[in-house]
Residue, then its C-alpha position, 0 to 999 in steps of 0.5 A: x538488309x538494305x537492298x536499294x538507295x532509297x532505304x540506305x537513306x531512310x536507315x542513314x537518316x534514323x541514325x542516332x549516334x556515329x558508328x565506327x565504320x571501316x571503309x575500304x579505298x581503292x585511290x583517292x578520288x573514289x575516296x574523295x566523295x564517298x568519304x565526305x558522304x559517309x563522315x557526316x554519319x559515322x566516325x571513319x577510318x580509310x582501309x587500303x588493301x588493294x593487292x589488285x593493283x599493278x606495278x608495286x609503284x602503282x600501289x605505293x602512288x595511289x597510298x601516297x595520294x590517299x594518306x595526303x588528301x585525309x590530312x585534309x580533314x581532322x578525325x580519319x584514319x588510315x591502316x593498309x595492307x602490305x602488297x603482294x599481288x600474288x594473292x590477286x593473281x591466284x583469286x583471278x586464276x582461271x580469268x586471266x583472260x576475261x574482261x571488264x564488269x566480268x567474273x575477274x572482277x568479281x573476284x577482285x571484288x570478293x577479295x578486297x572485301x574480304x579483307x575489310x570484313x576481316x579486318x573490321x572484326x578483329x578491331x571490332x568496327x561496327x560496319x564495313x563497305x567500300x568506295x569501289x560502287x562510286x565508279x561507273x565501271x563497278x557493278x554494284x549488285x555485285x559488291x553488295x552481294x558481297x558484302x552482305x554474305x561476308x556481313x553473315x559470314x564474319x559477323x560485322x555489319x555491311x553498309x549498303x554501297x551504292x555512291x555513284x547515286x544522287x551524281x556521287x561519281x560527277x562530285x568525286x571528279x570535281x573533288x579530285x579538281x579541288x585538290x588536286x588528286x592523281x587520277x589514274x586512267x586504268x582500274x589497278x589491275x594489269x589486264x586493265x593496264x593493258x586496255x589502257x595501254x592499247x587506247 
């Protein structure tokens, strides 16, 4: 188990081949750096499975932007999950009213990355991990926590997530300029629209 950035370098560096790893997006300029990072190491397809995200056209904006910026590069693939934000509402229950960085997250956290795991061991990916730690907003301990448990729970390998690391979060705004990517100002959810809303 990789427990901190130094030794996810280490591991990244003795690799010797290029595994298949499923990455799960939440937009994408989050998508932007932590793909080109994780492309030099593993062959990489993009999982979009955000039923957090609110309204439905929020949803479909953000594939839209995801499946436009991978043209750009040759090799990656892109699979999603249908949107029904019903499973969020009923992973977030209880929590409604909590803000950010809070147990809701978390939730949402567990949800998402529950999907990948499952998802990658039933087309038999050799790891999974997420772009959701490039944020500033996210906390990784969390989504490493997470994704290790459901490593054991699943039986397909987690990749260690830590992208805001080495200014991995500065790199995907300077990529989101480069091409031109839609840049939300809200996490996805409607609470965080919300907060959005009254600033």
């Amino acid at each position: 188990m990789i427990e901190n950035y130094k030794d996810f370098k280490l591991f990244l560096e003795k690799l010797n081949n290029r595994p298949r790893i499923l990455l799960h997006a939440c937009c994408a300029p989050c998508s932007s750096y932590t793909l080109l990072f994780l492309m030099k190491y593993f062959d990489v397809t993009i999982f979009y499975s955000n039923d957090n995200i609110y309204p439905k056209e929020e949803f479909d904006r953000r594939l839209d932007e995801i499946t436009n910026f991978i043209k750009n590069f040759d090799g990656i693939d892109l699979i999603y999950d249908e949107y029904d934000n019903n499973n969020y509402d009923k992973a977030v229950k209880g929590l409604e009213d909590l803000g950010e960085k809070s147990a809701r997250c978390y939730k949402c956290y567990e949800m998402r990355l529950t999907r990948c795991a499952i998802k990658a061991k039933e087309l038999n990916y050799d790891y999974f991990t997420t772009t959701l730690s490039i944020s500033p907003h996210k906390i990784d301990k969390w989504i490493n926590e997470i994704g290790y448990r459901l490593e054991e729970e699943y039986g397909v390998k987690y990749l260690y997530s830590n992208f805001k690391k080495e200014e991995g979060y500065k790199k995907s705004c300077e990529l989101s300029k480069k091409y031109n990517l839609y840049r939300q100002d809200y996490c996805g959810c409607k609470y965080s629209k919300e907060v959005a809303l009254k600033k």
